[in-house]
N, C-alpha and C positions, 0 to 999 in steps of 0.2 A: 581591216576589220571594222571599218566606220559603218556595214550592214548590221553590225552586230548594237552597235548603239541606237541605230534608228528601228530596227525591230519591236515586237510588241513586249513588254515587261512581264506578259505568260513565258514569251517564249526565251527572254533573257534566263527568266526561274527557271525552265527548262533545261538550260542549257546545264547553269548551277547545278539542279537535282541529277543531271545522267554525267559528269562532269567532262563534261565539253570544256569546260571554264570553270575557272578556282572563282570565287570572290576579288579576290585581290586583282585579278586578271582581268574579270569584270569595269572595277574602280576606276583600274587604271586606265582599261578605255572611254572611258566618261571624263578621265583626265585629262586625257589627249585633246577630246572633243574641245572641252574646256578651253583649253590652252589655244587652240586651233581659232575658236570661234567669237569665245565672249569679248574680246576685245572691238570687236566691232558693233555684236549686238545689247551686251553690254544686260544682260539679262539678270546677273547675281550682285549682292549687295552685300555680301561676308561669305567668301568662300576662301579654304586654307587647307591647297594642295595635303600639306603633313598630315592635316588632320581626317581628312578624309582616310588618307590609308592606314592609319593608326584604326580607325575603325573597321577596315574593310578585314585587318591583321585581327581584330579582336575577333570578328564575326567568320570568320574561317577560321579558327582554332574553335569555336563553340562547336562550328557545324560538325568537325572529324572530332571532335570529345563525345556528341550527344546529338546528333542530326535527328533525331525522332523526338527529341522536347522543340525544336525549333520553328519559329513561328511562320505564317504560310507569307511572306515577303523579304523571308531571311537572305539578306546581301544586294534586294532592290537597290540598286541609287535612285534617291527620289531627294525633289526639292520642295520648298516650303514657303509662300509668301509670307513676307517680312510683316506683315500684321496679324501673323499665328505666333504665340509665345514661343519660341524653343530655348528653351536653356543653355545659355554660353553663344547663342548667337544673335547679333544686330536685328533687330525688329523695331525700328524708327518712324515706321509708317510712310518715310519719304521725308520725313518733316525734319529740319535744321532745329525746332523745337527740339524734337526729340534725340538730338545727336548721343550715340554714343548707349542709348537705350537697348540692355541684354536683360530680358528676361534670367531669372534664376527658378525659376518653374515653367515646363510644358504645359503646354495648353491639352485636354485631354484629349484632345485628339494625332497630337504630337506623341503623349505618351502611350497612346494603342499603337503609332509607327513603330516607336522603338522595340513593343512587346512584338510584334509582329517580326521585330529582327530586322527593317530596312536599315537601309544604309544614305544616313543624310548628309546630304553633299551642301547643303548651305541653304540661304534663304534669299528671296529673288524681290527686285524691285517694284514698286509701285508708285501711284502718284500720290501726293500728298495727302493724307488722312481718308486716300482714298475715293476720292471724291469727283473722278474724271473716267474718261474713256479713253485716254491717252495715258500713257505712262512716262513722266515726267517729272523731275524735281530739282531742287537746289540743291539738295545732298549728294546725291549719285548719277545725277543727271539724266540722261534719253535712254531708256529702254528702243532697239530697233526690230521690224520684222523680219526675220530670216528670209522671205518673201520677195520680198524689196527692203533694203537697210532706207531709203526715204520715207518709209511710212512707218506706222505706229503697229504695233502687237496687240494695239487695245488694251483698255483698262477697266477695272482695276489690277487684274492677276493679271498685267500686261509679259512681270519678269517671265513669271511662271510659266506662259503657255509660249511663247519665246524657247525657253530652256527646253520646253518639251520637244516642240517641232524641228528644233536644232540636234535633237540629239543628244544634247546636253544631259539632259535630265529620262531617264523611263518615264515616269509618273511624278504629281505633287499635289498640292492644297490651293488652292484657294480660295474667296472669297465671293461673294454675289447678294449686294439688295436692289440690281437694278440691273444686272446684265454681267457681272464682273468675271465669273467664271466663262458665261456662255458668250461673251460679242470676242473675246479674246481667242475661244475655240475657233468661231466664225472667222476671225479676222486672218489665223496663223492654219487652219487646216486640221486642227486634233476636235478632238472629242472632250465632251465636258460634264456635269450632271450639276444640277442647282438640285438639292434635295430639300424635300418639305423640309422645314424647319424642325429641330428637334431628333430627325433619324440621324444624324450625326451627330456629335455632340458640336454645342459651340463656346460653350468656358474655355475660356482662353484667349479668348479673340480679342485683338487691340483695334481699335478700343470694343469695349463690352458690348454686347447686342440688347442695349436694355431699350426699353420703352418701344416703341412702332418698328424699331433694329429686329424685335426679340419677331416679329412676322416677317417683315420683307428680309431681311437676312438668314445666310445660312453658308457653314464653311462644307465646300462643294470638292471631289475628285477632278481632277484633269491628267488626260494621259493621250494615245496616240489612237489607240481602238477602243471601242464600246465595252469590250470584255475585260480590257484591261481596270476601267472607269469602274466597270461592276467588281472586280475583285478590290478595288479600294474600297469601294460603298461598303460590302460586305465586314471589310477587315475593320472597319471602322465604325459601322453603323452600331446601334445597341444604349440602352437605355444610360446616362450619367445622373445617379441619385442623387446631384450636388448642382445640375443646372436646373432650373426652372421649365422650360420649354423641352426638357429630354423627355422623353415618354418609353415604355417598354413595346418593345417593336419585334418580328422574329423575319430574317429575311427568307423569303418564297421564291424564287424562281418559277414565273409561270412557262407552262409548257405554251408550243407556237398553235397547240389548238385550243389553249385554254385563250391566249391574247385574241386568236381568229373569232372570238364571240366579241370583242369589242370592236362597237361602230369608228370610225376613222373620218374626225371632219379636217378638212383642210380648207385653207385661205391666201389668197397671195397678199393680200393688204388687207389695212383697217378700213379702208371706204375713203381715207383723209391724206393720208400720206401716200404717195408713189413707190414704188418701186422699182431696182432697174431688171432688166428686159430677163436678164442670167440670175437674177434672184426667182423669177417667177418659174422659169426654166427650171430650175432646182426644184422647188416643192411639188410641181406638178411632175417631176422624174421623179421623186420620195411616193409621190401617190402610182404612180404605176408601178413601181417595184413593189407596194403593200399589195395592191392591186393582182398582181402576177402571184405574188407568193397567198392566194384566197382572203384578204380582206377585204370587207366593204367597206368602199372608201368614196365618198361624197364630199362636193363643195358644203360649207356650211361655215359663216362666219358670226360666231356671237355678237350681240349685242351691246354687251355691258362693258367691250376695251375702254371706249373713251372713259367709262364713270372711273373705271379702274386707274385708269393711266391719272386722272386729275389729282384722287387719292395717293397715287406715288410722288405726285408731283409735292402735296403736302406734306406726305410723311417722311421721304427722303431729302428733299431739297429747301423744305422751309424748316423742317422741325430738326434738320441736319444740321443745316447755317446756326438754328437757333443753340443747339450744343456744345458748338463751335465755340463759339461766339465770347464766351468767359475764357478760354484759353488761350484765345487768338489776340485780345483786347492790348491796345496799347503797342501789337508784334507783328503788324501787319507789313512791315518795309523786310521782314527774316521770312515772307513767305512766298511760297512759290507763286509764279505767273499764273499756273492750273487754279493754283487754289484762289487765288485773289482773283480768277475771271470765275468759278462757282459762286464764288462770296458775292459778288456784283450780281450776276441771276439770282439768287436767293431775294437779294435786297430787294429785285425788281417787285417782287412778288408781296415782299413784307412780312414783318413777323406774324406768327398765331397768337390771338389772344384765348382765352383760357376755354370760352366758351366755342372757340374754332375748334381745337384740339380735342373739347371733349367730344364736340359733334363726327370729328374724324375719326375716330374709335369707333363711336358708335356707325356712320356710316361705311365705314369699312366691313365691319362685319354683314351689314344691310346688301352691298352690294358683289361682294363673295358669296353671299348666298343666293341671288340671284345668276351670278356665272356657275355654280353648284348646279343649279337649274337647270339652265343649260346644254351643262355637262352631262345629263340624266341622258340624252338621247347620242352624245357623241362625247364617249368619254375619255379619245382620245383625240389630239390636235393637232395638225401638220402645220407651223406660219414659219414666215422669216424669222430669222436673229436679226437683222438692221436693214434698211433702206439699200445699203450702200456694202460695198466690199471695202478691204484697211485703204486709210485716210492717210493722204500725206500729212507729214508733220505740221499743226502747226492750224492744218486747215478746218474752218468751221462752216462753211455752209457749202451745198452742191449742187447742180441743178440735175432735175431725173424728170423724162418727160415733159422738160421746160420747165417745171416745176421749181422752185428752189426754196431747197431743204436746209433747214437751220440746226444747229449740232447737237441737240435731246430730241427734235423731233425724226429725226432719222434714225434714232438707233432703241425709240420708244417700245420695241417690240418685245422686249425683253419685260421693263417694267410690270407689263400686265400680271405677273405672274408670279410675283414678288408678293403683289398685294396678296394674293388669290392664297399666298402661301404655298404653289402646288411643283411637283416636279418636274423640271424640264431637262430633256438632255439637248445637246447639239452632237452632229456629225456631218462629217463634209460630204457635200451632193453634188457642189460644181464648180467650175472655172467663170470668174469674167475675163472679160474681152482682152483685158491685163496679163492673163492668167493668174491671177489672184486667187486662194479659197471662196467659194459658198457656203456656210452650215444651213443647217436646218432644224427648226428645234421640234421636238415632239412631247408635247406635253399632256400629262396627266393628272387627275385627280390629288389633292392633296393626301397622304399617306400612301399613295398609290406608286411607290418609285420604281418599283419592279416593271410594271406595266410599263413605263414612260423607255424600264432602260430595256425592253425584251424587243417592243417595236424599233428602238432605234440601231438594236443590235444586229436587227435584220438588214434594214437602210446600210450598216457600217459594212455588213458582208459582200453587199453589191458594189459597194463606192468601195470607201478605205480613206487610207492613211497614204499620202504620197510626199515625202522629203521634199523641203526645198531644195532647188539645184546647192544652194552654197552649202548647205549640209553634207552634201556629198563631195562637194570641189575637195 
């Protein structure tokens, strides 16, 4: 029955609603999986056999009491990165600071899971406060790729999309102000959505999404197909009158002749950094399957990446350090390698003084409006997720095209979009030479997440979702 875990989370409900499978029957093969696999990949950070089937026991007695009150995720197993609050479980952020750290409140987006009736199987590792593309710490140690167990699942939602592509997990949460949900789809082979800020709620998030968090951040779906990506979006999106950044939203579903009016620009690179040979392969197979299916789809590469990318570079990596930096004080020998090799980049850079910070507000907004611009004539995007397919552990720079690539500017391709605030989904397009995953991101307008997840929805119907081998061993 290990098809039945790697399946898509429609078709798991499916199975649920015509009862092929009880719940409980469901649980228990995510158990197995569990049992089977995490020990190698090492993906969860508070997971507790009893407790899962205690719930799996409570959520199958609700559905034969009252199966028409029941919400549209009722008995998913789905996980949860460890920097989303959940109530009674571990959310440490990775950090030996934080050991031992259990929310006693859902973050609310935790709490639309539970209204919805899923079934949470635990909460998954990441690197220290978040702050890497590797998934790594001194508390729970090496998150690995199902892929290859030598490489990394990518970070930050490195647990998360791990669990996902393992089978482990149907669906779960993550996190992204710089790539976190989408380089980890790219790196493990599922699908992912960074949503504008705001259509999901993000109170709750450890730490808070406050100041230049509250734009480049946003807690994002990750699942195995694009449809499945869209029913979490759905079940979660919706206005919270108690965050700041939530806004009242209604979600649309555009039809595939209403997306075929939107222009399609695509890019293999920035014009600066290289790419390898099966990354460029991927976007321009994303453009001929748009292509095939009636869109118009044209080379076109904005202008404004670099201004944008410098701006991430301020508002995640220097004014990140600088947040840091009163908690860390004095505790630097208790923190991880990841974290202490960010902290040394940040330093490179130096702190913001008062008149920097305000000028990055203000220019931020200056130059989002200029890629707005832009986006008037092609308002949706075909680029890479990163330079590079998953990285051996450990490893920081690569050469591509003789080139050699150092470990932010290879995986820069994400950042853009963070600033811009706008939605991006990934879905896997290709193999390297490895056979490793390709993603591909398709981005859209800010508020516009429907658009981003309809195009890529078509991309995911051509490609897909394919198991790694050890998933099925």
């Amino acid at each position: 029955m290990i098809s039945v875990v790697l399946s898509s989370a429609l078709k798991q409900l499916a199975m649920l609603r015509s009862g092929d499978l009880s719940i409980v029957e469901l649980a228990e093969l995510h158990l197995q999986q569990i049992a089977r696999l995490d020990e190698k990949i090492g993906a969860f950070v508070d997971f507790d056999h009893e407790r899962v089937r205690a719930q799996a026991i409570l959520l199958e007695r609700e559905w034969i009491s009252n199966r028409d009150s029941t919400g549209p995720l009722h008995g998913l197993p789905v996980s949860i990165k460890s920097s989303i609050a959940t109530a009674g479980y571990r959310c440490e952020i990775g950090s030996t600071l934080l050991r031992g750290q259990t929310p006693v409140e859902d973050a609310e987006v935790v709490s639309r899971l539970r209204r919805a009736g899923a079934l949470i199987l635990g909460t998954t590792n990441c690197p220290e406060f978040l702050m890497a593309y590797e998934t790594e710490n001194l508390l729970h140690g090496r998150t690995s790729n199902p892929w290859d167990l030598a490489r990394t699942p990518g970070g930050s939602s490195g647990g998360e999309s791990a669990a996902i592509a393992s089978g482990m997990s149907a669906a779960g949460l993550g996190s992204d102000s710089g790539g976190s949900v989408r380089l980890p789809a790219h790196f493990t082979g599922i699908c992912s959505l960074k949503p504008t800020p705001g259509r999901i709620p993000g109170r709750g998030h450890l730490p808070p999404c406050y100041g230049p968090f509250n734009v480049l951040g946003s807690i994002g779906p990750m699942a195995r197909t694009i449809d499945d990506v869209w029913l979490i979006f759905e079940t979660l999106s919706g206005r919270d009158v108690s965050d700041p950044v939530s806004y009242p939203s209604k979600n649309q579903r555009p039809t595939e002749n209403e997306l075929r009016r939107r222009k399609i620009g695509y890019f293999e690179d920035d014009g600066l950094v290289p790419v390898t040979e099966e990354t460029r392969i991927a976007i321009r197979d994303a453009a001929h399957v748009l292509k095939e299916a009636g869109f118009l789809v044209e080379p076109f590469r904005p202008k404004s990446l670099e201004a944008l990318r410098h701006l991430w570079w301020k508002g995640f990596v220097q004014c990140g350090a600088m947040l840091y930096e009163p908690m860390i004080r004095g505790k630097h020998s208790e923190l991880s390698p990841i974290f202490q090799e960010f902290m040394e980049i940040a330093g490179q850079s130096g702190e913001l003084d008062a008149l920097e910070i305000l000028h990055l507000w203000t220019d931020m907004d200056v130059e989002r409006g200029r890629m707005l611009e832009e986006m008037q004539q092609y308002s949706v995007l075909l680029c890479p997720v990163a330079s590079i397919p998953a990285f051996r552990h450990g490893a920081r720079s690569w050469e591509v095209d003789g080139i050699k690539l150092s470990y932010l500017d290879a995986v820069r391709h994400t950042q853009w979009w963070n600033v811009l605030g706008a939605p991006a989904a990934v879905i896997p397009m290709g193999r390297s030479s490895d056979g490793l995953p390709i993603g591909v991101q398709v981005v859209a307008r800010p508020h516009e997440d429907e658009i981003a997840l309809g195009v890529a929805a078509i991309l995911d119907r051509e490609c897909g979702f394919v198991p790694p081998p050890i998933a099925l061993s």
